[in-house]
C-alpha positions as CSV (number, residue, x, y, z in Angstrom):
1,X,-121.2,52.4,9.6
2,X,-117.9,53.4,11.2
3,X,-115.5,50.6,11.2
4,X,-113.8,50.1,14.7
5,X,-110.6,48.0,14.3
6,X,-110.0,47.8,18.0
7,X,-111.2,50.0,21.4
8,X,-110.4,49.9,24.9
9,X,-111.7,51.6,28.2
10,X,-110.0,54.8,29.5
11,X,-109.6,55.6,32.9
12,X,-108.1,58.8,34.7
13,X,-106.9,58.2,38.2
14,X,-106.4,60.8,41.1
15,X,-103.3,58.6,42.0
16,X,-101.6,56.9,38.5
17,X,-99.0,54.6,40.3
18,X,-101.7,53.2,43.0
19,X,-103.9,52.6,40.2
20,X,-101.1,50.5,38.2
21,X,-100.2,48.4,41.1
22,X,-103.9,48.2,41.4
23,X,-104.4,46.6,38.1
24,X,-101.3,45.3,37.1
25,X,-100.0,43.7,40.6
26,X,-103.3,42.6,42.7
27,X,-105.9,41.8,40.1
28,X,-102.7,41.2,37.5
29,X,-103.8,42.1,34.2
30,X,-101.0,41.6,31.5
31,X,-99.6,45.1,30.2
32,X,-100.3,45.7,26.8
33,X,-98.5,48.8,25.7
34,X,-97.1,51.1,28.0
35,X,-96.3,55.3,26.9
36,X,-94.9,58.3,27.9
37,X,-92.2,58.4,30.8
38,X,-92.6,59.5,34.4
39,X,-95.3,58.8,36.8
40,X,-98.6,60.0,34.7
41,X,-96.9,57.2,31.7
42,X,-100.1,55.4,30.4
43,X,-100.4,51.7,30.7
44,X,-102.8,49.6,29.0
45,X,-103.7,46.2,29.5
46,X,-105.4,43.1,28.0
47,X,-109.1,42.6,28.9
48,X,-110.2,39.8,27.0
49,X,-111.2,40.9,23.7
50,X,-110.6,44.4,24.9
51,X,-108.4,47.0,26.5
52,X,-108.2,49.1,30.0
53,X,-105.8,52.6,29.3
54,X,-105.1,53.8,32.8
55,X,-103.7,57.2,31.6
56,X,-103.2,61.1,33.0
57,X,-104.5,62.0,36.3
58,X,-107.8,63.8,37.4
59,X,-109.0,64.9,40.5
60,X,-112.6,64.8,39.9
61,X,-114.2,61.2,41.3
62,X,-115.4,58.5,38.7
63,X,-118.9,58.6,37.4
64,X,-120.9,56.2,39.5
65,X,-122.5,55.2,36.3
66,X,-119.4,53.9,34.8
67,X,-118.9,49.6,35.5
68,X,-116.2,47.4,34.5
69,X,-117.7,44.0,33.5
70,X,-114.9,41.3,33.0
71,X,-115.4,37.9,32.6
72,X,-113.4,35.2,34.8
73,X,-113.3,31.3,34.4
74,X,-114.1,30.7,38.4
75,X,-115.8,33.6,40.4
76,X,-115.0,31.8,43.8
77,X,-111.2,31.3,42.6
78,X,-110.8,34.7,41.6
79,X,-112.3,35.9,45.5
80,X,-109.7,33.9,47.1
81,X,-107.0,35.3,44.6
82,X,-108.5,38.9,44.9
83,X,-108.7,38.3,48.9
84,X,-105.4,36.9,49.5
85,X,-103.5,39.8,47.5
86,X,-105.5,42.5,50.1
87,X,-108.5,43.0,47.5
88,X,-111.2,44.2,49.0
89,X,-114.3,42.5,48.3
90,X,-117.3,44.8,47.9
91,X,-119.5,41.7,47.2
92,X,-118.4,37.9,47.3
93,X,-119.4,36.0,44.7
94,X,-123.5,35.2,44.2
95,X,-125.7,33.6,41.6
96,X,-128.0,36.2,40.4
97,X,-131.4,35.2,39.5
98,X,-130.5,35.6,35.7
99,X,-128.5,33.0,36.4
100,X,-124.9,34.9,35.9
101,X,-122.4,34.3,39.3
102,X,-121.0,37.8,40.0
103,X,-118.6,39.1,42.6
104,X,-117.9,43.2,43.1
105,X,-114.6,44.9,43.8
106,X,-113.6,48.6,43.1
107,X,-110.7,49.9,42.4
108,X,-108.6,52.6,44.2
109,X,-110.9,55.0,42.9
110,X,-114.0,53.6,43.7
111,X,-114.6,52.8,40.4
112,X,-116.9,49.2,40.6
113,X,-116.1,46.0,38.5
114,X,-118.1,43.1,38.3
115,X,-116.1,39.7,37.8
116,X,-118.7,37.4,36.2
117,X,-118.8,33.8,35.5
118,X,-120.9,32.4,33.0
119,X,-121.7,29.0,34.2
120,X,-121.5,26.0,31.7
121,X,-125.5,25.7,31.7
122,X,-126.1,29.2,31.2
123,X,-127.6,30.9,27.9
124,X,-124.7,33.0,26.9
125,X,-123.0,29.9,26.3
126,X,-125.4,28.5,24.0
127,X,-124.4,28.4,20.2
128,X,-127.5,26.8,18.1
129,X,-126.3,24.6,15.7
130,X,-122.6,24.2,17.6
């Protein structure tokens, strides 16, 4: 069994610097570590219990089958915060009927994230015994 000691998400923008203000300023994810100098420098920030390493530059579009699932504390908070900074909204915020509240945005590159809340009376935060 391989041992992973930590991992993180890498994505390769067709525009670095659109991407960072993407990330950093509107949905403002802390910076982590940043490397390398000019405008292709990497940056990578917190997720949660992971990472996000927006690094180099491609020119081929994302894989539609690549998501970003991060979890928020208030789906309906976050869509006012996302709105007001010039987010655009791909989906507002809905309870799905697996009982999960999601809202979609993408980022510059079309890439789609799902912001998910788990509500309080929802199975994933259910701990038997706790």
């Amino acid at each position: 069994m391989v041992h992973v000691l930590s991992s993180r998400t890498l994505l390769r923008p067709s525009d670095p610097e659109r991407s960072r203000r993407f990330f950093g300023e509107q949905l403002g994810l802390a910076v982590h570590r940043e490397f390398g100098t000019g405008p292709d420098r990497g940056t990578v920030y917190f997720l949660g219990g992971g990472f996000l390493e927006v690094s180099g530059r491609s020119d081929a579009p994302p894989s539609p089958a690549v998501r970003l699932w991060l979890q928020v504390e208030d789906a309906d908070a976050a869509h006012e915060e996302l709105r007001a900074k010039g987010v655009e909204i791909v989906r507002p915020p809905v309870r799905e009927p697996w009982g999960l509240i999601e809202m979609w945005i993408e980022d510059p590159d079309g890439t789609r994230i799902v912001l998910v809340e788990v509500p309080a009376d929802h199975p994933l935060r259910y701990r038997p015994g706790i």
